[in-house]
Each structure stands twice: as structure tokens, then as C-alpha cells.
C-alpha positions as CSV (number, residue, x, y, z in Angstrom):
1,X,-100.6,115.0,177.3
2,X,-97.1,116.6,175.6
3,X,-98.6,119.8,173.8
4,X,-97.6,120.0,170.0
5,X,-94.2,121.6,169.6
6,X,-94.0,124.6,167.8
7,X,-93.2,123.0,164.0
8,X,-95.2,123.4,161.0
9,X,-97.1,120.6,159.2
10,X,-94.5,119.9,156.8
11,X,-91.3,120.4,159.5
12,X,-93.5,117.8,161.4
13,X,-94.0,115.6,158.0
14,X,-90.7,115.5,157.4
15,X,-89.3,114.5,160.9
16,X,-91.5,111.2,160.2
17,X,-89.9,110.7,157.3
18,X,-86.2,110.9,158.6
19,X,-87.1,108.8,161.8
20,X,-88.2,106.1,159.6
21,X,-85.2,106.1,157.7
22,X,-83.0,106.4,160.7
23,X,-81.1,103.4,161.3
24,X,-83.5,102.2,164.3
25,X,-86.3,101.7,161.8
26,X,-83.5,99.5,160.0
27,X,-83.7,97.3,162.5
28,X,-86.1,94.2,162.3
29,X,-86.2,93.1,166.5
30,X,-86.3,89.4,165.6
31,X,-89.2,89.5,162.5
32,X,-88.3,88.7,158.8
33,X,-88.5,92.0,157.8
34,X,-87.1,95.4,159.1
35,X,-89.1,97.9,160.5
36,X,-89.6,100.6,157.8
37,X,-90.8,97.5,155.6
38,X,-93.4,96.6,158.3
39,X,-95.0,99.6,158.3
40,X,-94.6,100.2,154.5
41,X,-96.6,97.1,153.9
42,X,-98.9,98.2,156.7
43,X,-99.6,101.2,154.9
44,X,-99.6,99.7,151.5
45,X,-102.5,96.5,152.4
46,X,-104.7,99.1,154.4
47,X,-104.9,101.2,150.8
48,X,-105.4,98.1,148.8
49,X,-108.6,97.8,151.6
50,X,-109.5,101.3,150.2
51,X,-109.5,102.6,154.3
52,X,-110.0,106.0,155.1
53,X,-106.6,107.7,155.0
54,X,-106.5,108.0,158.9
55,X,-106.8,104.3,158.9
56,X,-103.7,104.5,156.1
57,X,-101.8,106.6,158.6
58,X,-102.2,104.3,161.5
59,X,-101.3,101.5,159.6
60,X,-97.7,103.2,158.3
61,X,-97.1,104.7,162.0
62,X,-99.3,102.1,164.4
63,X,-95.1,101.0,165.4
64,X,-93.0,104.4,165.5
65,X,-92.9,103.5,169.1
66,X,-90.5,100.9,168.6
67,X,-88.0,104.0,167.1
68,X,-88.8,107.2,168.2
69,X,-87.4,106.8,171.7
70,X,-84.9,104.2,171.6
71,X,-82.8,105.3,173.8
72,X,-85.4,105.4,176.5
73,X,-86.0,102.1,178.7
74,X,-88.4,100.1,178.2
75,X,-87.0,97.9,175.3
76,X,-87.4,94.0,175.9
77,X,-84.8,91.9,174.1
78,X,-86.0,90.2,170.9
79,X,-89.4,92.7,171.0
80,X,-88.5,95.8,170.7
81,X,-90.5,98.7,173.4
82,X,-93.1,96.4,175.0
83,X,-95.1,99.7,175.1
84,X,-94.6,101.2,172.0
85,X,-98.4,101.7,170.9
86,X,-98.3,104.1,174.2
87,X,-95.0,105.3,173.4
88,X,-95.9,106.2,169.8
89,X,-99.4,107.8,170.6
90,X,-97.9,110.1,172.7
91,X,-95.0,111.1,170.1
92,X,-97.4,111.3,167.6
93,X,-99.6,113.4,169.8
94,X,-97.1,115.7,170.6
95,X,-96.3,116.5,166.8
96,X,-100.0,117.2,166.4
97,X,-101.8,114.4,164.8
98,X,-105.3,113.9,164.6
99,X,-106.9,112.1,167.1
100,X,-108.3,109.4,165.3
101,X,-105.2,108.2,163.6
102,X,-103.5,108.3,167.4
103,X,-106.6,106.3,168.6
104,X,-105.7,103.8,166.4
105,X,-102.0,103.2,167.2
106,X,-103.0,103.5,170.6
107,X,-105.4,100.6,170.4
108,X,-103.3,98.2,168.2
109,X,-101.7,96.2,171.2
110,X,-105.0,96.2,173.1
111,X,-106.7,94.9,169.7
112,X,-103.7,91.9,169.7
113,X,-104.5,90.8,173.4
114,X,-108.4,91.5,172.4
115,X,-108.0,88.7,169.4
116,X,-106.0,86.5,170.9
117,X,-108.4,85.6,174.0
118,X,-111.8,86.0,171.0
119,X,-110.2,83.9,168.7
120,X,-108.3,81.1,169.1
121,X,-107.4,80.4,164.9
122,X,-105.7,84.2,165.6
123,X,-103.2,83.3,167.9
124,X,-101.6,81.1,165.5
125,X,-101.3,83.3,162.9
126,X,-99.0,85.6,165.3
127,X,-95.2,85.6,164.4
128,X,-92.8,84.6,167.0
129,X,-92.2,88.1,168.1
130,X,-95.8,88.9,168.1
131,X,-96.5,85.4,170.6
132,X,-93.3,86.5,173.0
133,X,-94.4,90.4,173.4
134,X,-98.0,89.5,174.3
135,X,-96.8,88.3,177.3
136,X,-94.8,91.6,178.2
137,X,-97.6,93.8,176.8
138,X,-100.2,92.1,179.3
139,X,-101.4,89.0,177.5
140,X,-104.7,87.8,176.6
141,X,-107.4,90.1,178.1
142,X,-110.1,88.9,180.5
143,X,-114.0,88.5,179.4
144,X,-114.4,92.1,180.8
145,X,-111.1,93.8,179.4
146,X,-112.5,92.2,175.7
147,X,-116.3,93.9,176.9
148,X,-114.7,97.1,177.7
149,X,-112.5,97.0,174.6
150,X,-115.3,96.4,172.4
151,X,-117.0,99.7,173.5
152,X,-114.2,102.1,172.7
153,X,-113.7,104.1,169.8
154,X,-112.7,102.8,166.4
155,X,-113.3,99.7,167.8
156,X,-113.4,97.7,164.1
157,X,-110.6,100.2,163.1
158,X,-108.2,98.9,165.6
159,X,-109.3,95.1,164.6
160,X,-108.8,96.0,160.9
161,X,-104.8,97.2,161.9
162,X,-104.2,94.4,163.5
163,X,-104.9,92.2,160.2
164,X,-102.9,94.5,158.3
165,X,-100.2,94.6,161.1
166,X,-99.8,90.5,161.1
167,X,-99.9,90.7,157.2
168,X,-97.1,92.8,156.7
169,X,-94.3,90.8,157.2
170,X,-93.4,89.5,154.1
171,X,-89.8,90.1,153.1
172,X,-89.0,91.4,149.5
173,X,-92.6,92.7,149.1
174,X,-92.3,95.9,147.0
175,X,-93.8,98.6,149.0
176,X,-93.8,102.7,148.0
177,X,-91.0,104.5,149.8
178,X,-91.8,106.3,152.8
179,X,-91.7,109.9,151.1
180,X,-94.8,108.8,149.0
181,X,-97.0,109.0,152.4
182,X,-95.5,113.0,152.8
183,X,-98.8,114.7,151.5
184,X,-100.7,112.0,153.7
185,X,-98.9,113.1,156.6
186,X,-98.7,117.0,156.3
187,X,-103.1,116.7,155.2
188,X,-103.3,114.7,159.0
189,X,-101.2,117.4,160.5
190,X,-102.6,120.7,159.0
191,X,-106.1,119.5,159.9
192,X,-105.3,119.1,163.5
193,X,-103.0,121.9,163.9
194,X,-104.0,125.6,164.7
């Protein structure tokens, strides 16, 4: 694992905050809305759900993967990083993050493949995008891959993002701007950081 760099809470906050404004986070890799509004209404549905603020994290940053390396390889046309929930756990991880709200972003593809082959009424309410990356990020699981899954941690928190995730897609949704998660962000980073 990347150890933290050497960056205060706040210096860390605000690097969030600029990489989701960043042109990349602009972008919208094929789904009605772009990127920054995805994880905006995340953020915004997993509040209205009254979830622990980790869970609220996870939500707004469960897809900085698709942005905070972009120039590294790994990007599948139309999908974005077909890795990104690996990508962005360990970005997040090395800006020092708690490990519960990295859990979670971690286990948000796994939780898509873990639906899909549970529950057949979930596959159809995946967008387009979300259909054509399963198949790059692994696909449906096996019985035992779901068996396993079911057994790691924040198992129900991971299935609660996903909901969240396939909900917040809606374009012209008003959502609060990214800089009204700031104190969220440097609360998650000064608990974890020395």
C-alpha cells in the first residue's frame, strides 16, 4: 500500500475538491450525466438515507478512479478505468482516508457483479455503461465469489452504494457543489491521519 504523503488534512481536502472539478470529472464516459454530477447525487441520496458520513464519503468518491489517473492505462473506451474502484482505493489510501470509507469504494464493483448474478430484476436497472463495463470488470460472480463476498466487511454498505450509485444518474438534478462536502472530507482525513 502507497503510504500517505506528507499533506495536511485540509491540503488533502482540497486536492479532492480541485480533481473533481478538473476537466476529467467533466467528462460523462457515455452516461447522461458527467462525472462530478454522478458522485454529487451519490453523495446527496446516501444523506437523504441518513448513512453514516463514511458511507456519505464513499458515495461522493466510490468513482475518483475514473479521474485521478487518467493518464495512466487502463481506460476502456465508452467505460472509463475498468478498475477504477482499485484505482481509487489506493489514491484515496494514499491521501490518508479512513479505512472504512476506502472499504467501500473498494467493494462497489464487486457489489455490481455480486447483484447482478443474486438478482436478476438488478441487472436491468443497470445503464448501458454500467451493462458494457461488467464485462471488463469480471462479470457476474460465481456462487462462491457471491459466498465469499457476502462475508467481507461492510458487506450491506457496499450493497447500499451500489443503489445510490445506479440512482444517481439523473441529469439536471440539483445537487450541493462539491466544496459543501470540504468539512466531511478534512473530519475523514484528520481522524485517520497522525
Amino acid at each position: 500500500h502507497p503510504t500517505p504523503q506528507l499533506r495536511s488534512p485540509e491540503q488533502a481536502a482540497d486536492e479532492v475538491i480541485a480533481l473533481f472539478k478538473s476537466p476529467i470529472a467533466q467528462g460523462n464516459h457515455g452516461e447522461v450525466v458527467p462525472q462530478i454530477d454522478h458522485a454529487l447525487q451519490a453523495a446527496q441520496l446516501a444523506r437523504k438515507a441518513n448513512a453514516r458520513d463514511g458511507e456519505v464519503l464513499a458515495a461522493l468518491l466510490h468513482d475518483v478512479g475514473h479521474f485521478c489517473a487518467p493518464d495512466e492505462n487502463g481506460s476502456v473506451e465508452g467505460i472509463g478505468v475498468a478498475d477504477h474502484d482499485d484505482v481509487g482505493a489506493g489514491y484515496l489510501r494514499g491521501l490518508g482516508f479512513s479505512e472504512a470509507v476506502i472499504d467501500i469504494v473498494e467493494g462497489h464493483v464487486d457489489a455490481k457483479r455480486y447483484l447482478v448474478s443474486r438478482d436478476e430484476r438488478y441487472t436491468g436497472r443497470l445503464s448501458g455503461v454500467s451493462t458494457r463495463s461488467l464485462e471488463a470488470q469480471g462479470g457476474p460472480m460465481t456462487s462462491e465469489e457471491a459466498t465469499n463476498f457476502e462475508k467481507t466487511t461492510r458487506f450491506e454498505e457496499k450493497l447500499r452504494l451500489r443503489v445510490w450509485d445506479e440512482q444517481a444518474k439523473v441529469p439536471g438534478a440539483q445537487v450541493e457543489p462539491i466544496e459543501g462536502y470540504r468539512g466531511l472530507l478534512v473530519r475523514d482525513l484528520s481522524r485517520t491521519s497522525a
